[in-house]
C-alpha positions as CSV (number, residue, x, y, z in Angstrom):
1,X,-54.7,156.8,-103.9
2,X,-57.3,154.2,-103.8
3,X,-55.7,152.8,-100.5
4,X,-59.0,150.7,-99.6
5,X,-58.5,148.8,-96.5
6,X,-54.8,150.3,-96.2
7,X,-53.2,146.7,-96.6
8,X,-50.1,148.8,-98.4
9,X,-50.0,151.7,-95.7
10,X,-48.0,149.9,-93.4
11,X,-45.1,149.3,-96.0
12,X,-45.1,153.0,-97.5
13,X,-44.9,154.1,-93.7
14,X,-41.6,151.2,-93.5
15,X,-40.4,153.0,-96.2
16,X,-40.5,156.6,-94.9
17,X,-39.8,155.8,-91.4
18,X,-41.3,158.4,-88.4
19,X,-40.1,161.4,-89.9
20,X,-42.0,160.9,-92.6
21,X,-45.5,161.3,-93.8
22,X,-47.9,158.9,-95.4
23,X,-51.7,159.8,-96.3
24,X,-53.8,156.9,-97.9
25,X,-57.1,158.2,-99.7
26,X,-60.5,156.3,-100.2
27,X,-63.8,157.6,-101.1
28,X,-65.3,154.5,-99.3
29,X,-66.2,155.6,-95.9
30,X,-66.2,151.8,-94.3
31,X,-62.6,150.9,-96.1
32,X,-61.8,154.4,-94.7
33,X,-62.4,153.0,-91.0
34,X,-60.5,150.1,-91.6
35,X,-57.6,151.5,-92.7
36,X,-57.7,153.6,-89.7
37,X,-57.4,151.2,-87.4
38,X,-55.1,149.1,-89.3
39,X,-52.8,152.3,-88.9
40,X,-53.4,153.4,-85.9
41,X,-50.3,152.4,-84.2
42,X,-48.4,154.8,-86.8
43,X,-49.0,158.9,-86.4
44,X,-47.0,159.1,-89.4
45,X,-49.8,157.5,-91.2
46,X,-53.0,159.7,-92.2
47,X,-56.5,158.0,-93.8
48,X,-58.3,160.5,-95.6
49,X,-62.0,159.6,-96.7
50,X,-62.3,161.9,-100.4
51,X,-62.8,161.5,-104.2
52,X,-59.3,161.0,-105.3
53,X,-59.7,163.5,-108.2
54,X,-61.0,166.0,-106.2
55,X,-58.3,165.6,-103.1
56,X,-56.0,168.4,-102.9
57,X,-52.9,168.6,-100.6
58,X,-50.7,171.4,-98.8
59,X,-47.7,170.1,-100.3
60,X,-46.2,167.7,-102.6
61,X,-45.4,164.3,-102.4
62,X,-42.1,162.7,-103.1
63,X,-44.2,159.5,-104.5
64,X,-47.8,158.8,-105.4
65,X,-49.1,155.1,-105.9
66,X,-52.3,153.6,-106.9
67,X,-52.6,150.2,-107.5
68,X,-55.6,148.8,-109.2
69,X,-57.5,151.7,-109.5
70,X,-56.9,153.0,-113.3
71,X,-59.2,149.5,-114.3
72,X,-62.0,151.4,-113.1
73,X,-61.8,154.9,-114.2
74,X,-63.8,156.4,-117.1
75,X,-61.0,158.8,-117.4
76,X,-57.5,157.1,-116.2
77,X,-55.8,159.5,-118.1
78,X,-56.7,162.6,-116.3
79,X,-56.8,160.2,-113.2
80,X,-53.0,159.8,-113.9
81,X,-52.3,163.6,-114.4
82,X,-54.1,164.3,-110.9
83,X,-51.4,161.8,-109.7
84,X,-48.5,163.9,-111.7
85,X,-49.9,166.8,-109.9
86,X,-49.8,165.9,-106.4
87,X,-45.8,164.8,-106.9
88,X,-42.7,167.0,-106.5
89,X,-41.2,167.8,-109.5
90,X,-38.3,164.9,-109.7
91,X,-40.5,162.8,-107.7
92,X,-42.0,159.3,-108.7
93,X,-45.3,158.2,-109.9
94,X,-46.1,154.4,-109.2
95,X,-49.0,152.6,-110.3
96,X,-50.0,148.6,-110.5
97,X,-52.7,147.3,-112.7
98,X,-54.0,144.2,-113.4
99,X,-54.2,142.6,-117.3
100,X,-56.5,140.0,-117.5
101,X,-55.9,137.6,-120.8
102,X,-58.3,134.9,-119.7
103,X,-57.6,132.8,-116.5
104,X,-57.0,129.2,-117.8
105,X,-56.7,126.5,-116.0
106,X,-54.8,122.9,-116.9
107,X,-55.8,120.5,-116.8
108,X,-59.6,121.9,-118.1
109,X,-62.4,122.5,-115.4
110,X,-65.3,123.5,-117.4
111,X,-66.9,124.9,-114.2
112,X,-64.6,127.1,-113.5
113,X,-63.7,128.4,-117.2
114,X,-67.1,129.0,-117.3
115,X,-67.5,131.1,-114.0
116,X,-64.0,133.3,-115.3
117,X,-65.9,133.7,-118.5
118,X,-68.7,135.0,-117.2
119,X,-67.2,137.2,-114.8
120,X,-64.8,139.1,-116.5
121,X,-67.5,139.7,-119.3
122,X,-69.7,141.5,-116.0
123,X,-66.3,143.4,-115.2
124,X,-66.4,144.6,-118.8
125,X,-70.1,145.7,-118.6
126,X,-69.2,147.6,-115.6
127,X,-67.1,149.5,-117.2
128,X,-63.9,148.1,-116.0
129,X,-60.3,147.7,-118.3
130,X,-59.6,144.3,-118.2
131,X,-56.5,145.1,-120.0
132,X,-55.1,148.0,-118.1
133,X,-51.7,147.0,-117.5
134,X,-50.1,146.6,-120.7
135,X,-51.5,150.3,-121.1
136,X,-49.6,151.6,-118.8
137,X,-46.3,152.6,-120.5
138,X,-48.3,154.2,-123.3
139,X,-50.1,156.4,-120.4
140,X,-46.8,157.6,-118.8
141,X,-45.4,158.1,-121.9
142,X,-47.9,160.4,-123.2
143,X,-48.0,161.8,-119.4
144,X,-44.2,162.3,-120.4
145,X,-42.9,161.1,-117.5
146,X,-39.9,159.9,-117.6
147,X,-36.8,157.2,-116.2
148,X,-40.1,154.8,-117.0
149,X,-39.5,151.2,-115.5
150,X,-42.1,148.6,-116.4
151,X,-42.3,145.2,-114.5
152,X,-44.6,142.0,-114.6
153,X,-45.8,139.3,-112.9
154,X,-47.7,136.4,-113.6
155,X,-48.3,133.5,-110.8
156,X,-49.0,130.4,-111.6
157,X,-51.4,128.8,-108.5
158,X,-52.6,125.3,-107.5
159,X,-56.3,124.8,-107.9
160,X,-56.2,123.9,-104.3
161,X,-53.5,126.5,-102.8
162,X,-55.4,129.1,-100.2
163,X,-54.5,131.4,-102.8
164,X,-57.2,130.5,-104.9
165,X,-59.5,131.8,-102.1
166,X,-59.1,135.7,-103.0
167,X,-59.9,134.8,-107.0
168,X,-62.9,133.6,-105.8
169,X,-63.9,135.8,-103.3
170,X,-63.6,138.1,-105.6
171,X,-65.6,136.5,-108.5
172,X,-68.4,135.4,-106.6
173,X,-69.8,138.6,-106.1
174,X,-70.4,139.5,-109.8
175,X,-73.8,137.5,-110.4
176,X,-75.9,139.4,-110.5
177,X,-73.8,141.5,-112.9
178,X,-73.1,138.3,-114.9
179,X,-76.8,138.0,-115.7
180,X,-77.1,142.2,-116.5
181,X,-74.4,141.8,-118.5
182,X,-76.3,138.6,-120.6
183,X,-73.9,135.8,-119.8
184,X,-76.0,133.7,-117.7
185,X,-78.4,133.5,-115.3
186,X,-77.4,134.7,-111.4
187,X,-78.5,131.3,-110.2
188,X,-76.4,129.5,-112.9
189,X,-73.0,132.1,-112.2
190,X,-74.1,131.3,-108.1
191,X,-74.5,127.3,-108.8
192,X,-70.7,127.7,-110.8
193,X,-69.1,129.8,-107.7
194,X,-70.6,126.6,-105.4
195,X,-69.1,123.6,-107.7
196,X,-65.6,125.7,-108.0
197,X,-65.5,126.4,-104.3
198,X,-66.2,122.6,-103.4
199,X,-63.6,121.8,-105.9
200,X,-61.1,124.0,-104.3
201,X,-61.4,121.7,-101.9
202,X,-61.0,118.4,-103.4
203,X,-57.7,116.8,-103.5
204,X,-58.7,115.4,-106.5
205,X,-58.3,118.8,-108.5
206,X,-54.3,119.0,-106.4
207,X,-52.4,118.9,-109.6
208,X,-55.0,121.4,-111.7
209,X,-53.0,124.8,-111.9
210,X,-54.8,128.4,-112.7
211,X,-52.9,131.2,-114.5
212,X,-53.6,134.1,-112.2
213,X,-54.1,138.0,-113.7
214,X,-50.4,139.5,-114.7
215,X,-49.8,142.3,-112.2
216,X,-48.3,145.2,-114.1
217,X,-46.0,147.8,-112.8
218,X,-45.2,151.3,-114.3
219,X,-42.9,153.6,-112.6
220,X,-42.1,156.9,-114.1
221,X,-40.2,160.5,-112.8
222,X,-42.2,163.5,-113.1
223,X,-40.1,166.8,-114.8
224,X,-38.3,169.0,-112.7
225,X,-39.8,172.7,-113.6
């Protein structure tokens, strides 16, 4: 649910081999295409453009999975039951969610703390959970699912590794938000994203390190009936 630009298909349709069936759902008619074709060398493999709450399927599924998709929902809870309900009884419910404590980065860059700071306070004003992941027990608790696992991950990336690229990909596109939200100016947050960027670059920042977002993972069993 939420499979975007279906960079996870591939493995769930590893997983489940030919004889299988995988469907990835998007409500985003141009991540929709790209899935597609990202699939399209696997018929086991359907894309399926639709509101995930309001998709309905001729049978059950022996696992659902979302991952980073609770954040955003102004109702994750009865997000989470529409996952419970598409699953077999006995089957598993996955889901994967960020949990955003700050990004810090040692030694300091002002720059950069200062573009983080800003943009996860225009995440917030969107609406988004920035602390989703360490909810997620509670929520398949209370979903009483059960044979619940809970993992974590927390990376720990050079300033100048290539990983640093999708961080700040993805915070240079919040702006505009930044300045809604009354943290600074879009010019300012846009001047920030250049200086990082640049410094990404820079051998001199080689031994600054950033504290990436801990990736949570909650896996739970739904009740037989």
């Amino acid at each position: 649910m939420g499979c975007g630009g279906g960079s996870l298909l591939a493995a769930a349709a590893a997983r489940v081999g030919p004889t299988g069936r995988v469907v990835g759902i998007d409500g985003d008619p141009r991540l929709v295409e790209a899935a597609k074709r990202r699939v399209a060398h696997l018929p086991w493999v359907d894309v399926v453009q639709a509101d995930a709450l309001g998709y309905e399927a001729d049978e059950s599924f022996d696992a659902v999975h979302c991952r980073r998709v609770l954040m955003h929902q102004h109702a994750p809870d009865v997000f989470l039951a529409h996952m419970v309900a598409l699953t077999r009884p006995g089957g598993r419910i996955a889901v994967q969610e960020y949990d955003l404590e700050g990004l810090p980065c040692f030694p300091a860059f002002g720059s950069f703390e200062r573009m983080i700071d800003a943009g996860l306070r225009a995440i917030n004003y969107v609406g988004s959970d920035l602390s989703a992941g360490r909810k997620l027990l509670d929520r398949f608790t209370r979903a009483e699912l059960s044979d619940l696992r809970l993992e974590a991950q927390t990376p720990f990336v050079p300033f100048v590794d290539e990983r640093m690229e999708v961080l700040l990909d993805a915070f240079a596109v919040f702006g505009g938000v930044a300045e809604r939200a009354g943290a600074m100016s879009a010019i300012e947050y846009e001047g920030l994203v250049d200086k990082v960027r640049a410094a990404h670059h820079d051998q001199l920042f080689a031994n600054h390190v950033v504290r990436f977002p801990s990736m949570v993972a909650a896996v739970g069993t739904r009740a037989c009936d």
